[in-house]
MIDOSE-1310 file (N, C-alpha, C; in nm, 2 decimals, decimal comma, always signed):
residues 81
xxxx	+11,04/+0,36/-5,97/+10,95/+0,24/-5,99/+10,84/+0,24/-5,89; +10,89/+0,26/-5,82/+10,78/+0,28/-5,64/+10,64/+0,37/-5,71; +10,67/+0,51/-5,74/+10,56/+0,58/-5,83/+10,48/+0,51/-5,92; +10,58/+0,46/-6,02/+10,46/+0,35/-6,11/+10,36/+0,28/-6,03
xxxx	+10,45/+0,23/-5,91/+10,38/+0,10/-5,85/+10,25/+0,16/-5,79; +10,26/+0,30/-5,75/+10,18/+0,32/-5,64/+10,05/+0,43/-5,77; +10,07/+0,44/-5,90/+10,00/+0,55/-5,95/+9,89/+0,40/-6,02; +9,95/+0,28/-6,05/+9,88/+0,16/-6,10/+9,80/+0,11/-6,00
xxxx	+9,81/+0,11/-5,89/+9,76/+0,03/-5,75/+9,61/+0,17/-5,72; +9,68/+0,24/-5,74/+9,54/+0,41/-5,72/+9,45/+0,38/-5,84; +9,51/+0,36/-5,99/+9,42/+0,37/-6,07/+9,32/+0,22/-6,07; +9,37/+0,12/-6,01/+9,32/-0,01/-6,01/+9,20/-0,03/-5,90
xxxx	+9,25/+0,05/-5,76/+9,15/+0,07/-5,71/+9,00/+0,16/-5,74; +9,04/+0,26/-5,82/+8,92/+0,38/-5,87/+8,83/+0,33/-5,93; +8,90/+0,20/-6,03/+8,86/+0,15/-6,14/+8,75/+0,07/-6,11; +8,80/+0,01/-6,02/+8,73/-0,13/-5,91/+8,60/-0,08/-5,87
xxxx	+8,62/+0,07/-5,79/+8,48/+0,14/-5,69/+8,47/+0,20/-5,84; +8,46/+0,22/-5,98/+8,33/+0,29/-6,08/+8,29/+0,15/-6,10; +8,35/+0,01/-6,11/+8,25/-0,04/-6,16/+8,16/-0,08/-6,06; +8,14/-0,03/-5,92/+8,06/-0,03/-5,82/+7,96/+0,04/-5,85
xxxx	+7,97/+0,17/-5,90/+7,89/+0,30/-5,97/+7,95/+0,43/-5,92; +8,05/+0,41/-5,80/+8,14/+0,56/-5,76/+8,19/+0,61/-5,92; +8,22/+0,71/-5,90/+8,24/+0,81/-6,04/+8,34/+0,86/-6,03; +8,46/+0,77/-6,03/+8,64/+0,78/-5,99/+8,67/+0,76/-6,17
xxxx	+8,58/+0,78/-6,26/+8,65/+0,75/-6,37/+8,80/+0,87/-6,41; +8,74/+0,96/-6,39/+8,82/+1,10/-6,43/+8,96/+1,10/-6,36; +8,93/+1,04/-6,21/+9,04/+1,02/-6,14/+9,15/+0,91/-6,18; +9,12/+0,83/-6,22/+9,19/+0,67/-6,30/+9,24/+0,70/-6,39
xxxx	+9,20/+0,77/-6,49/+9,26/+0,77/-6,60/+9,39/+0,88/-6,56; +9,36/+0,97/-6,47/+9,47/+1,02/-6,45/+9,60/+0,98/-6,38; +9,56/+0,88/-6,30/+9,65/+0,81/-6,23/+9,72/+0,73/-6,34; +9,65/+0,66/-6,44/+9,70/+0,59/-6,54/+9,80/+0,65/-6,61
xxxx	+9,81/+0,80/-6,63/+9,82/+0,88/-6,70/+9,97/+0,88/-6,65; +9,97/+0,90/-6,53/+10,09/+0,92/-6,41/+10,20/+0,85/-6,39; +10,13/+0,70/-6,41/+10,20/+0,59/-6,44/+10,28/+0,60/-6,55; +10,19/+0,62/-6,66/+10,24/+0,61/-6,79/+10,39/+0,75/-6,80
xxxx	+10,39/+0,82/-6,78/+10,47/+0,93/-6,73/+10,58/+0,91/-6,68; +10,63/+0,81/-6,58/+10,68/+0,81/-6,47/+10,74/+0,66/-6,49; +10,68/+0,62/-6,62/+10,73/+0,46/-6,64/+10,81/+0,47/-6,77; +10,86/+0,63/-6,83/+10,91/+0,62/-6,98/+11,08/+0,56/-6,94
xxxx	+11,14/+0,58/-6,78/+11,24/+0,51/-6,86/+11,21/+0,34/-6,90; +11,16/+0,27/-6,87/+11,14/+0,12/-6,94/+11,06/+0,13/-7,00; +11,08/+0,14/-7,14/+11,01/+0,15/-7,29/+10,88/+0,02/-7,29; +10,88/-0,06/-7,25/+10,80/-0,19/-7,25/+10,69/-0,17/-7,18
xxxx	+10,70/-0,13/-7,04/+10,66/-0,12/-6,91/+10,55/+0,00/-6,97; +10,60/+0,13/-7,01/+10,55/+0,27/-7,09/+10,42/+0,22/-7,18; +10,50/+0,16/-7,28/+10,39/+0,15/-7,37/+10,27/+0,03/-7,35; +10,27/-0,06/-7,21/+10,18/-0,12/-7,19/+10,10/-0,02/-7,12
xxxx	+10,11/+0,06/-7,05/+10,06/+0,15/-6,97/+9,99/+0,27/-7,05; +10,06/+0,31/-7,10/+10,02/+0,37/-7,22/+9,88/+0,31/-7,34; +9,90/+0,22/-7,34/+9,81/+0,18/-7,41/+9,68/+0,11/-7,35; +9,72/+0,07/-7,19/+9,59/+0,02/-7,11/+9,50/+0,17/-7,12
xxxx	+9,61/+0,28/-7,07/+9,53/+0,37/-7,03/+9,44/+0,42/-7,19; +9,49/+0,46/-7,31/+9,42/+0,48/-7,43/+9,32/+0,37/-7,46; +9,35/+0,25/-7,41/+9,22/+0,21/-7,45/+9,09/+0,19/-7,35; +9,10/+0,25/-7,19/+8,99/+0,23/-7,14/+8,97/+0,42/-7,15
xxxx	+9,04/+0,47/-7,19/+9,02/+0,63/-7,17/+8,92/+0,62/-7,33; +8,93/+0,58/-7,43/+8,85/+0,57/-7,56/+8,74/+0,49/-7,57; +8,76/+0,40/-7,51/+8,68/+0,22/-7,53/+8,62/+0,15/-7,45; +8,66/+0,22/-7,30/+8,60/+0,17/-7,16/+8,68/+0,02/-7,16
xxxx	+8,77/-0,02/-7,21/+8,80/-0,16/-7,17/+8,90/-0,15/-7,08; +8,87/-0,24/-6,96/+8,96/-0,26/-6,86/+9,10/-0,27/-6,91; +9,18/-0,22/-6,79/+9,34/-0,28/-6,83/+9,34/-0,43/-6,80; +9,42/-0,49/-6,84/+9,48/-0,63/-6,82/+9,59/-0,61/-6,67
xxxx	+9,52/-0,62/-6,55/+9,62/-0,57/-6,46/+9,73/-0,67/-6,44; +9,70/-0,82/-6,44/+9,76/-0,93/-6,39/+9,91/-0,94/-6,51; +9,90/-0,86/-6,64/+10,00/-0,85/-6,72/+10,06/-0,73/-6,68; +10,00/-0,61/-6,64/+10,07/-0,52/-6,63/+10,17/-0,54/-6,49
xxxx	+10,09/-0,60/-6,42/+10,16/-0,66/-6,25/+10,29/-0,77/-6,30; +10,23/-0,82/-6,39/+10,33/-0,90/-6,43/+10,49/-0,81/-6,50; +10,45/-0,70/-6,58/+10,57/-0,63/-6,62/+10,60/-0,52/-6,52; +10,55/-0,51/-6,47/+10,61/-0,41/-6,32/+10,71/-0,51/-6,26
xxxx	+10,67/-0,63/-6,22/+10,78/-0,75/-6,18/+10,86/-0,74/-6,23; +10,88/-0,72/-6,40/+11,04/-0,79/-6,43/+11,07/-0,69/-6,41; +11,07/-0,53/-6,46/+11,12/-0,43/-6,45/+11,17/-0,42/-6,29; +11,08/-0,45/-6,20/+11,15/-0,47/-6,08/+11,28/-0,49/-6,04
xxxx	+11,27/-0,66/-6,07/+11,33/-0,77/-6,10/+11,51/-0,66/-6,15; +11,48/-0,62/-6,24/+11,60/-0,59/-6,33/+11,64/-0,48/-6,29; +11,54/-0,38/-6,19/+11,62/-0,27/-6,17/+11,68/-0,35/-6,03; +11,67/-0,44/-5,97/+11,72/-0,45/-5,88/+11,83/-0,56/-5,87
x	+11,86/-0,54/-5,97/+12,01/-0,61/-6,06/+12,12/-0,55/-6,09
């Protein structure tokens, strides 16, 4: 979980400094990518990540971090149950 935590927190910051104009795009999507990887055991958690990353990797639209922060919680939450 710690890897998800830390590949979402890399891709959020990259994300942050391109829309400054730094050119971390290529780098984010891969951290996303990382995330997404590294988060298939919780099926839920995966496919939100998964799908932030496919649609700013296609579409340029931001992830929804404050939902994704939000399901990194519960999965937290429950692994630590």
């Amino acid at each position: 979980m710690e890897c998800v935590e830390k590949h979402l927190g890399a891709a959020y910051v990259l994300l942050t400094e391109t829309n400054d104009g730094y050119a971390h795009r290529l780098r984010a999507i891969g951290h996303l990518h990382e995330a997404e990887d590294e988060s298939q055991e919780w099926g839920e958690l995966h496919k939100a990540i998964r799908g932030a990353r496919k649609d700013y990797q296609t579409d340029g639209v931001m992830p929804d971090w404050q939902a994704l922060e939000d399901l990194l919680g519960e999965v937290s939450a429950d692994c630590s149950n």
